[in-house]
Structure formats: structure tokens, C-alpha cells
N, C-alpha and C positions, 0 to 999 in steps of 0.2 A: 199302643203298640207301634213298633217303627215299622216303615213297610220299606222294599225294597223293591225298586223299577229296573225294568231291559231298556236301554235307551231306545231301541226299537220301537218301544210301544209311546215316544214321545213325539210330538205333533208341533213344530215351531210354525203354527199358523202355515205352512206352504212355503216356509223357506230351507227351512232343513229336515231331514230323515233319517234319522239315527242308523248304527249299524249294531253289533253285537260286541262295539268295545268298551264297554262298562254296566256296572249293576248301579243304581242311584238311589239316594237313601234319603226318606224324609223323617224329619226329627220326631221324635217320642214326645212324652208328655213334662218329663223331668221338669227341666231348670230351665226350658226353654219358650220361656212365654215374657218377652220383654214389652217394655209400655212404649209405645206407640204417639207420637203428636195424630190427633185426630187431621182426615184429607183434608186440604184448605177446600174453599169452597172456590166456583168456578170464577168470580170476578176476582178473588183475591188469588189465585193460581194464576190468570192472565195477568194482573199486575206484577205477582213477581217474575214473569216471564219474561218482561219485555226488557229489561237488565241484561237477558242472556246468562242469570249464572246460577237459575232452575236446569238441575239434569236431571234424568230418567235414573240413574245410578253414579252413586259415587264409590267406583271400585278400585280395590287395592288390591296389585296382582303382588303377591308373597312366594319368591319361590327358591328352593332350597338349592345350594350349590356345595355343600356338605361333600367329603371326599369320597363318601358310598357314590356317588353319582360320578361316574367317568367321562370322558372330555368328550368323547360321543352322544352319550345323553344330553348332557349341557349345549350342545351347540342345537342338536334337535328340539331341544326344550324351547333356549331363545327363536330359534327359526320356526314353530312351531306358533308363539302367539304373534311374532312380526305377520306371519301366514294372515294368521285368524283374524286380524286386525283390520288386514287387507280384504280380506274374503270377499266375496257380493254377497253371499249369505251374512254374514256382521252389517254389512253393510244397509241391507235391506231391512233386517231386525231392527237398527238402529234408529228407522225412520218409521217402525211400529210403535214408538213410544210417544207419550203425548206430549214430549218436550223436542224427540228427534234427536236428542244429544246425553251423553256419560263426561263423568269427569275419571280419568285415571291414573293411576302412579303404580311406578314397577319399582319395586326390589328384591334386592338378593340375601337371600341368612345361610346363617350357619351356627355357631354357637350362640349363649344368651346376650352375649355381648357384641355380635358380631350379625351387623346389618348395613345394608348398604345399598340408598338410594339409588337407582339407574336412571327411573325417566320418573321428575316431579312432576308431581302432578300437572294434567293434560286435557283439553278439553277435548272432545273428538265429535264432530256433529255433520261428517260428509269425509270422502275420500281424500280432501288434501290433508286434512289433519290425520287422519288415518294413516296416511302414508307418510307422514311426519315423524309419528311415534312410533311409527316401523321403524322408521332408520335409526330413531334413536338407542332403538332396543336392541340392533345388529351391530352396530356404531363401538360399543363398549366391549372392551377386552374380555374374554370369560374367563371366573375367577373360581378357585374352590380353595375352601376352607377347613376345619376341622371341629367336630363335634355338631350335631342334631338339636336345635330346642326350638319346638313349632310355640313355647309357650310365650317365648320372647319371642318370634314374631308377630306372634296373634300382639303382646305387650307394645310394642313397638307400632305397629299398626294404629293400635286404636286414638291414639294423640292425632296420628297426622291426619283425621275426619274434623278433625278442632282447627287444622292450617289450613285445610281446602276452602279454598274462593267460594266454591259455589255450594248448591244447597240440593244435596240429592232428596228424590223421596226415598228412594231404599240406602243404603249403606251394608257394603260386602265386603268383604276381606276372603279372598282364593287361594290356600294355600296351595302349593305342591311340594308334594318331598318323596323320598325312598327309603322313610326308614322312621320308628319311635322318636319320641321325644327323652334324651338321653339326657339332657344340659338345663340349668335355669329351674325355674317353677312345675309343679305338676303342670302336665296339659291341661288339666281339666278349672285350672283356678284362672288360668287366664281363659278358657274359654265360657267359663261361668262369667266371668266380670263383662267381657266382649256383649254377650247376649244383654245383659243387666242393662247395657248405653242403647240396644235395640237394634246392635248390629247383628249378621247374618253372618256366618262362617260357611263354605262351601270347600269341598276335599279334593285333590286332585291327587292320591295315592298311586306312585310307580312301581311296578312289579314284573320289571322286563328282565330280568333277573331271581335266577334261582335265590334261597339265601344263603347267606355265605357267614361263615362265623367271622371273617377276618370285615367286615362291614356292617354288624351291628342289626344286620336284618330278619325281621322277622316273619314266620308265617300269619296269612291272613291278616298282611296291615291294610285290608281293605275295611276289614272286621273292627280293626284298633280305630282308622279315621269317621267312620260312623259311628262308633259307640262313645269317641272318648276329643273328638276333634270339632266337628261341625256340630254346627245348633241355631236355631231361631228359625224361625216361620220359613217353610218353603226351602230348608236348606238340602244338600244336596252332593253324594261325593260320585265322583266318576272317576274309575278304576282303569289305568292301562298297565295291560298285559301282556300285549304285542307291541314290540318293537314299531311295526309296522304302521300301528293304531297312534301312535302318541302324537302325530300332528291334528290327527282326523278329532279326538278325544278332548286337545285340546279347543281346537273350535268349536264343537259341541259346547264344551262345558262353555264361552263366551258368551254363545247363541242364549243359550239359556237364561244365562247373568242378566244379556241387557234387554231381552226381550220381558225378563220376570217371572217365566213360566217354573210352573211346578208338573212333575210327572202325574201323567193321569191316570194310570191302570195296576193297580198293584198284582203281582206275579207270586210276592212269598212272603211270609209274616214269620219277625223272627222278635226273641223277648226281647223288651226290655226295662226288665227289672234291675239284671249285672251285668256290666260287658263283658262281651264274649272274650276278649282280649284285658288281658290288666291293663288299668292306663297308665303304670308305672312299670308297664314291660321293661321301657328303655333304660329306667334310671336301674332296674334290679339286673339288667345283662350285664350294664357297667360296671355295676359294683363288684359283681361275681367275676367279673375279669379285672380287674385292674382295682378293687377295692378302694374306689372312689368316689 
């Protein structure tokens, strides 16, 4: 069964407190059980420590700039993880871990073909680097594009874990978007291969907007990113729905990433057997509009 969490009822060890801007969803039993290198053991973890290029996580922030998303959203989005990055809450997480450090890269998608690196990969292990990858992340002009495929990003994604310097124990990939996967591959075939390497997917689903026929958007894409997007051990989507919430939402969901936590309390059990949303929502609105 998948369960479904109130951020509220999650505990970042005394550093953060959730409020009531997302529902969090841990994966089912599916397709979701990738193999795993067994923990190294303690003297062989100290030796590859002392390199410095052992991190707590090696995360890939993936986040949609698609033309659903308005120049509004988009600046709040990028100002949103420069925030979280900055935070003392990130900050404090970040020294929870038994290495003290993440490695991370930002980019931007939009169609299956259209991706585009912002900040390469980055090590972050205290507030200067921290405030490094902030600026780099405010730094870059904001761009949008046209057409939705989270499946070429999840595709895209998964190579540059093969370029990174360093050696996480987890491996995440963070989407965020505002809308199905319209463009490219089923969602669900790149997110089956993703799990398969042992990576983690985690959802950042926008919904500060009604939907609108003229943007491709659907109801209950909170429904669509839990059933048919995220997957692997401890994954996890956090839904904003207020305007107001999407800086707060987005650090959250950070906290989480680099501290490794998984929600503790489940509030409501829902199937699954089918998803509740077709994972081929996006590609059948398309076609029915523009028979493409």
C-alpha cells in the first residue's frame, strides 16, 4: 500500500516543523525495490572520506520552466531553492549527516529534447559553498520553454550520477513541474529504469493555479506525481498549493533530501494497484487537442 503523510507529522531531528503545505507519499511495493551496494564498513567509509569526495547525497535538482509556469512562479521557484540552500535549517541538516556534505547540480527542462544545465555539479559542505550555489542559481537569466516531459528529465538526469566527482550514498533526482508529462517517453519507463540504477525520485507537484485548458493542466497532479513519477525506497512528493507556501515547501522538501528522513506517521491509505491518474494523461490531452 502507499501511504500518504501531513508534513506536519514530520520531525527533522529539531531542525524543521512542517506546516500544512503538502501531503508526502511513500512508494508502494511495484517496480520499486532497486539493488543496493551493501554499507561500506566503518574503516573503509573513513578511508574514503578522507579524499573529501564521499557525500551524504548526490542530488539533482530537475525543475521545469515549461510555458504553464509564468515568470512569477519561475523567479519564486529559483528564489525559492537559492532561500533553502541558504537556510540554517539546510544548514544545520547538512552537518546531520556522517559526511556533513551533498554534492549538487540544478537544471532546467521543458521538452524531451530541451534541458539545460544551470549550476554543474557542486559540492556544498558549510555556508560558503552554500552561498556560492545561491548566487549561481540567481545569477542565470530565467528562461521558458515549450512542451512538458518529466521522462527526459528523469532520462537526462540519470547519466550525469556517472559525471559526478564524488560518491554519494543516496542518489536523488527532485523533479518539480505544473503539469503531466506531455512530450518524449511514458513517464513511467524512464522512471522504472531510474529506480533499476537505485536512484530515488522525489516530486515537487505545483498547483497554485486552477487548471486551465489553454496549459495542459490537470486535476489531482499531486495524484499523477505519486502514482506514476516518484519511486525507490523513502521517496516522497510534496504538493504546493498556495502561492504563499512554495518557498516554505520548497525547503522542506531539501530538509528532507539531505537529512534522508522518511515520514513517520501515516494519516491515510490509498490503493495501489492502478493509478488514480492515467500516466499517459499528458500525452492523451495532446493528442485530443492538437492530434499529435
Amino acid at each position: 500500500m502507499r501511504l500518504l503523510f501531513s508534513i506536519g507529522a514530520v520531525l527533522v531531528a529539531g531542525v524543521f516543523a512542517g506546516g500544512d503545505v503538502a501531503g508526502i507519499a511513500a512508494p508502494g511495493p511495484k517496480s520499486e525495490r532497486p539493488k543496493f551496494e551493501a554499507p561500506k564498513s566503518q574503516p573503509q567509509q573513513q578511508a574514503a572520506d578522507k579524499d573529501g569526495q564521499t557525500v551524504d547525497v548526490e542530488l539533482i535538482l530537475a525543475v521545469d520552466v515549461s510555458y504553464s509556469m509564468d515568470m512569477d512562479e519561475l523567479a519564486i521557484q529559483r528564489e525559492g531553492y537559492a532561500q533553502a540552500i541558504q537556510s540554517k535549517e539546510f544548514l544545520q541538516a547538512l552537518k546531520m549527516g556522517p559526511n556533513g556534505r551533498i554534492a549538487v547540480t540544478y537544471f532546467e527542462w521543458a521538452a524531451s529534447t530541451d534541458q539545460k544545465i544551470i549550476i554543474p555539479w557542486r559540492l556544498i559542505d558549510g555556508p560558503e559553498t552554500a552561498d556560492a550555489v545561491a548566487a549561481e542559481i540567481m545569477k542565470t537569466p530565467i528562461r521558458r520553454a515549450s512542451r512538458t516531459s518529466i521522462s527526459g528529465a528523469i532520462t537526462f538526469a540519470m547519466p550525469l550520477f556517472d559525471e559526478d566527482p564524488y560518491r554519494g550514498i543516496r542518489r536523488v533526482i527532485d523533479v518539480s513541474g505544473d503539469g503531466p508529462n506531455n512530450n518524449g517517453s511514458p513517464v513511467t519507463v524512464a522512471r522504472d529504469a531510474a529506480i533499476e540504477k537505485g536512484i530515488v525520485i522525489n516530486g515537487l507537484p505545483i498547483m497554485v493555479k486552477e487548471p486551465s485548458y489553454s496549459t495542459m493542466d490537470i486535476d489531482n497532479l499531486d495524484y499523477y506525481y505519486e502514482d506514476c513519477v516518484i519511486g525507490g525506497p523513502g521517496s516522497f512528493v510534496i504538493t504546493i498549493k498556495d502561492r504563499d507556501k512554495f518557498k516554505e515547501a520548497i525547503r522542506t522538501k531539501l530538509l528532507m533530501e539531505v537529512a534522508g528522513l522518511k515520514p513517520e506517521r501515516p494519516v491515510m491509505r490509498v490503493a495501489d494497484k492502478e493509478p488514480r491518474v492515467s500516466c499517459l494523461i499528458g500525452e492523451k490531452i495532446w493528442s485530443d487537442r492538437w492530434g499529435r
